[in-house]
C-alpha positions, -999 to +999 in steps of 0.1 A: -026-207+083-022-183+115+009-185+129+013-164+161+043-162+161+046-144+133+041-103+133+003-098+139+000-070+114+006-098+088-025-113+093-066-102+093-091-123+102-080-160+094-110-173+079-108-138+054-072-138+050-075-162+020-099-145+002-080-110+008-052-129-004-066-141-038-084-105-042-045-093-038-031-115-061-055-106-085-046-073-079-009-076-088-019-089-122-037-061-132-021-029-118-037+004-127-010+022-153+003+046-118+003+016-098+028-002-126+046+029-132+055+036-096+059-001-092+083+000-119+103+022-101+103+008-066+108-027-071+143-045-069+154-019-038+157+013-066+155+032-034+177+012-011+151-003+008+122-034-002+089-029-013+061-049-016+027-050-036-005-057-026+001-059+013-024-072+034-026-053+070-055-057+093-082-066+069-070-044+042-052-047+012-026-020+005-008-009-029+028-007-019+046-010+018+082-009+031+083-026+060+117-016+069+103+017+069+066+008+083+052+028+055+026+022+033+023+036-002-016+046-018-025+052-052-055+066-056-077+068-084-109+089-093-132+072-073-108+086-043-123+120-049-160+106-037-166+120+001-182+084+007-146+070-005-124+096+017-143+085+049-138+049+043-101+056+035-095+076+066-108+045+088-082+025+067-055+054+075-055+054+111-066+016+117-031+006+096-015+037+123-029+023+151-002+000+141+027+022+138+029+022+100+027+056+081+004+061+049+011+086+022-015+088-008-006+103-040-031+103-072-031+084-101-021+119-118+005+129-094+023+095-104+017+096-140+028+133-141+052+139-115+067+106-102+100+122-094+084+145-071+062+113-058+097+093-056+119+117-037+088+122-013+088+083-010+125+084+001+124+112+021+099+092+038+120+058+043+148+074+057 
């Protein structure tokens, strides 16, 4: 249910908040192998500050945010690389900074070949 009290950029549109919310869920359960690797090393505050999975910000879902920080995490696969796809996730980009959030992308490659160059950029990004 909406609550407006709460921070707006919790919420999308209420009547598609529950679907985004099942998609998300979903989502969690079946991580691409860079989404569960980086996951792997975010999760219980590794870097000093909380992450979350699967965050759902004006009618999007996103991999990984801090809120502390106001900084949202991307991992993109192959299909990322499509012209069509890199329009659509520029919209995404500055809608979510229209909000005052940051977005960084990394590949599915950079994470499963370099993810302690992709984790120090991560901090160096939360500070």
């Amino acid at each position: 249910m909406f609550d407006r009290h709460k921070a707006s950029y919790c919420y999308s549109d209420p009547a598609l908040y529950p679907i985004l919310k099942g998609h998300a869920k979903r989502m969690r359960n079946q991580p691409t192998d860079a989404e569960r690797l980086l996951w792997m090393n975010l999760q219980q505050d590794k870097l000093g500050k909380p992450f979350r999975r699967q965050f759902i910000i004006a009618g999007n879902i996103v991999d990984i945010v801090c809120l502390p920080a106001r900084l949202f995490v991307e991992v993109d696969g192959e299909y990322h690389d499509d012209v069509r796809q890199q329009y659509h996730d520029q919209l995404r980009t500055d809608e979510i900074e229209k909000l005052g959030f940051r977005v960084i992308r990394f590949t599915n490659k950079e994470v499963m070949t370099n993810i302690d160059n992709v984790l120090e950029t991560i901090k160096l990004n939360i500070l």
